[in-house]
C-alpha positions in Angstrom: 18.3 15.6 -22.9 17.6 14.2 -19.3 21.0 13.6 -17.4 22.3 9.8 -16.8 21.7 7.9 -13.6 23.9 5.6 -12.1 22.6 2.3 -12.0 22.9 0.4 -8.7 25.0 -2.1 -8.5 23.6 -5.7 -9.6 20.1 -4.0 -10.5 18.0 -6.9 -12.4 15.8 -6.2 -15.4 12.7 -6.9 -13.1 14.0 -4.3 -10.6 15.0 -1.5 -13.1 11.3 -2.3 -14.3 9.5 -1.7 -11.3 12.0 1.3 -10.2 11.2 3.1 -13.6 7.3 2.2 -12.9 7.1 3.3 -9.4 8.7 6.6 -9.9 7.0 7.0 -13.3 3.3 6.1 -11.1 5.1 8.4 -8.1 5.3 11.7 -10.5 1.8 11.4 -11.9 -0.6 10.3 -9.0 1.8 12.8 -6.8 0.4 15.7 -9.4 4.2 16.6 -10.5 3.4 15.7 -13.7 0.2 16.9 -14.3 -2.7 16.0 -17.1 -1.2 16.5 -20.7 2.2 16.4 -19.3 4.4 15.6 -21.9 6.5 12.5 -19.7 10.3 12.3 -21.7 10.6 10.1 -24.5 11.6 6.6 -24.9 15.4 7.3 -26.1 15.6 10.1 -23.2 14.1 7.9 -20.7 16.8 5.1 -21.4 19.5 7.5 -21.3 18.3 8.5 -18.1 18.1 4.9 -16.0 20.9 3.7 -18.0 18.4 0.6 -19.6 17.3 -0.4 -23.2 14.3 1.2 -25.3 12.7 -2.0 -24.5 12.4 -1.6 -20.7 11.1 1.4 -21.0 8.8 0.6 -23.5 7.0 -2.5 -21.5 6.8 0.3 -18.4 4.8 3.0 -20.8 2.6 0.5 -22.2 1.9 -0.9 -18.3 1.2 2.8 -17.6 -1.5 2.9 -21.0 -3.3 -0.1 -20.1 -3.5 1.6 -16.7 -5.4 4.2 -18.4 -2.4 6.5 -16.2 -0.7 7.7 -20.3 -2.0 7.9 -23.5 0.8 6.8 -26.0 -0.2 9.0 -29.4 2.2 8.1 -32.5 4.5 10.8 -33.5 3.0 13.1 -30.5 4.8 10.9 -27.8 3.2 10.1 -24.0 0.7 12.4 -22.4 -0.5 12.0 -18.6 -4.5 11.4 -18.5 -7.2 12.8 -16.3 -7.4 10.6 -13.4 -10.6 8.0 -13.6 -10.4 6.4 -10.6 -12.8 6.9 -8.0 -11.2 8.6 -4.9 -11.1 6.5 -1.7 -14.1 7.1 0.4 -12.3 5.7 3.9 -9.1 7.4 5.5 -6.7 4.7 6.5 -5.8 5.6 10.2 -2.4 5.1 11.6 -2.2 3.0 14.6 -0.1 5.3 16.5 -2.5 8.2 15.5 -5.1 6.1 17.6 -3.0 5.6 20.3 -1.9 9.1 20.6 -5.8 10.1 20.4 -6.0 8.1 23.7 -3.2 10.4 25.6 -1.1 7.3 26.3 2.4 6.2 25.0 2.4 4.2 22.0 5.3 1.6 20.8 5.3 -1.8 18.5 7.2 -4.6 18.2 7.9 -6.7 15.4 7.1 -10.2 16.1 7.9 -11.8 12.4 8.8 -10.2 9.4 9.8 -13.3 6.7 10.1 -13.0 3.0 8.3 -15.9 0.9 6.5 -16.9 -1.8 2.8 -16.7 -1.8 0.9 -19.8 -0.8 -2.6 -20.3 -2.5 -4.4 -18.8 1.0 -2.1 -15.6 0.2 -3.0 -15.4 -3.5 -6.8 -15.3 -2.4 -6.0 -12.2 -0.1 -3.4 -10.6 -2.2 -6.5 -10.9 -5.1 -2.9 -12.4 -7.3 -3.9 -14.5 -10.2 -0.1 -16.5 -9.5 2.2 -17.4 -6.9 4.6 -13.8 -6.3 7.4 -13.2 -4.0 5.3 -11.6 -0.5 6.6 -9.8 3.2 4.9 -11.5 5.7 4.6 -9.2 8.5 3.5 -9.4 12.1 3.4 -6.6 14.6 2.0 -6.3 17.8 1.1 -2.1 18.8 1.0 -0.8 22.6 -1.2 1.6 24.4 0.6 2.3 27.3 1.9 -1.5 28.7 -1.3 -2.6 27.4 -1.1 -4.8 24.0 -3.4 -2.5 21.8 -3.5 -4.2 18.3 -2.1 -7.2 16.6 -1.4 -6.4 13.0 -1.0 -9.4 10.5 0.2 -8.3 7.0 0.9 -9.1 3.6 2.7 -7.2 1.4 3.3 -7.7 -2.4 7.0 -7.3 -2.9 6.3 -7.3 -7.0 4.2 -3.7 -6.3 6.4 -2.7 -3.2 9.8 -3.7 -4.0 11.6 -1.1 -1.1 9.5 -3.1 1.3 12.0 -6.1 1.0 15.1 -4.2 2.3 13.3 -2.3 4.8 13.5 -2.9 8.3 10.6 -1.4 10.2 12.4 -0.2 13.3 11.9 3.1 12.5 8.6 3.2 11.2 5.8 0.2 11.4 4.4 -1.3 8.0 1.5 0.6 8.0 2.9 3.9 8.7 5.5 3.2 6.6 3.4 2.4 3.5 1.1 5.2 3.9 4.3 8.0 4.1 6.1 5.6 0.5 3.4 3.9 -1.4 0.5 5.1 -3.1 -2.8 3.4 -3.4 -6.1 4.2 -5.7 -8.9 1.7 -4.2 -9.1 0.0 -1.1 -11.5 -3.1 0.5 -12.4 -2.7 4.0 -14.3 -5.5 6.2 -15.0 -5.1 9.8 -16.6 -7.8 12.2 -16.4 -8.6 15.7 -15.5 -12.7 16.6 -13.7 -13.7 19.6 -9.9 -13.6 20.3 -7.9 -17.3 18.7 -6.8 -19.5 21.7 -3.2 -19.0 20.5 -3.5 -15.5 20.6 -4.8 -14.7 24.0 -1.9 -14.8 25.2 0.0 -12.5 23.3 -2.6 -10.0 23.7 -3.0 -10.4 27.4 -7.0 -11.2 27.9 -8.6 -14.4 28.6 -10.5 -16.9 26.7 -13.5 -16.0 25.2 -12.5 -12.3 25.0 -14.1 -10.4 22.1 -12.2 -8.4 19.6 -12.8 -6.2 17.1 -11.3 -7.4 13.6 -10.4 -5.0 10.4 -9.5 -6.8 7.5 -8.4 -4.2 4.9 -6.8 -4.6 1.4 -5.2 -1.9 -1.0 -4.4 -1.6 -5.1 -2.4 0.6 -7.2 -3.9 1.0 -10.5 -4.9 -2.8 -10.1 -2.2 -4.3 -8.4 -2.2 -5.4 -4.9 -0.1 -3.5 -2.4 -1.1 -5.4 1.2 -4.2 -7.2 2.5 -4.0 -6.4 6.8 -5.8 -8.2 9.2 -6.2 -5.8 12.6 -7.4 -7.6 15.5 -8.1 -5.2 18.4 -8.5 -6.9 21.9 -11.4 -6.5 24.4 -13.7 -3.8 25.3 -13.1 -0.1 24.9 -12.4 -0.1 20.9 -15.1 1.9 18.5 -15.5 3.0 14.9 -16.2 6.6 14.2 -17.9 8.0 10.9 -18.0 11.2 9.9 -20.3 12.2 7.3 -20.4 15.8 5.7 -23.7 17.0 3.7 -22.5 17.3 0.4 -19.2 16.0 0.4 -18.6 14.3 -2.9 -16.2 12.0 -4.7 -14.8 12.6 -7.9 -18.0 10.3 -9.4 -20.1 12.6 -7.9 -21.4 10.0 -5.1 -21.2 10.9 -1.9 -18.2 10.1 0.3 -17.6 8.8 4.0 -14.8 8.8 6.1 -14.1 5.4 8.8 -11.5 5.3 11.3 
């Protein structure tokens, strides 16, 4: 019988919910419980997060319709075979590119706000209602040069740590690739010239160009961030690298972008 956890203090139904979810979603796309794992039953599972049958039930059947579990009478919940296509574009980390350039890299946040979604947010966050969001802005440094302006959203009802967390130590980005897994990705990339209002915060003139990256992530169907990555001036590329025969898990052929 799995061992009791404490329960932290003022923990709300919604929270315990997601807790149980994320760390049920952590083991299983992590590989620690692997396909045909047995995951504990119902009763052991409230014993263990100190909740009711019920809560644990709604997670489990979240999981199933998922297509993550298969809930068999009698024979309990198994772990299924992955079917999701694996991500054919590596997510870079800003200070990754930076360090590629030899130069020193910092950021600094410039807003980080908790709200709820506003219909323009909903349309990002692909969210069928209004949900409680970080709004994020960070501007990245080459050097003493301004390097990238990062503009984020992140789905606080999918990413729950992300409302305590500061981002001093870590940005958002690197900080949701090292704690928060993700299964399909949209990317966009154009070129369009610099806003007026932000010219000046990236230190070029009017009229400069810029490369934008819009980019947005799911877990299992639910939205994790939508990113908007405007990179200022001249001197910015995308690199592909292809491999002959490299394959996804569907059999087509895969592609990496920085």
């Amino acid at each position: 019988m799995a061992t009791p956890k404490t329960r932290p203090p003022k923990d709300t139904a919604t929270s315990l919910h997601q807790r149980i979810l994320q760390e049920i979603e952590q083991n299983i796309l992590s590989g620690k419980w692997v396909p045909g794992y047995r995951i504990p039953s119902e009763n052991d599972l409230a014993i263990e997060y100190q909740c009711s049958r019920m809560t644990v039930n709604k997670v489990l059947t979240q999981l199933a319709r998922a297509n993550m579990v298969e809930r068999k009478r009698k024979a309990g919940t198994v772990v299924l075979r992955s079917q999701s296509r694996s991500a054919v574009l590596v997510i870079q980390d800003i200070g990754a590119e930076v360090a590629a350039l030899d130069l020193p890299y910092r950021y600094e946040m410039l807003a980080l706000k908790k709200r709820r979604s506003l219909r323009a947010d909903m349309k990002l966050l692909d969210l069928e209602k209004a949900e409680t969001i970080l709004d994020v802005q960070v501007l990245h440094y080459a050097g003493t040069r301004p390097f990238c302006l990062e503009s984020r959203l992140i789905n606080l009802e999918t990413v729950p740590g992300a409302a305590v967390e500061s981002f001093q130590d870590q940005s958002p980005g690197s900080w949701l690739r090292s704690h928060v897994p993700w299964t399909s990705a949209e990317h966009r990339i154009r070129v369009g010239l610099v806003e007026p209002e932000l010219t000046g915060l990236l230190k070029v003139p009017d009229g400069t160009p810029g490369l934008i990256i819009e980019r947005s992530t799911w877990l299992q169907g639910r939205s994790v961030t939508a990113v908007r990555l405007l990179y200022p001036g001249e001197g910015h590329e995308l690199v592909a690298r292809f491999s002959p025969g490299q394959t996804d898990s569907s059999g087509d052929t895969a592609d990496e972008v920085l």
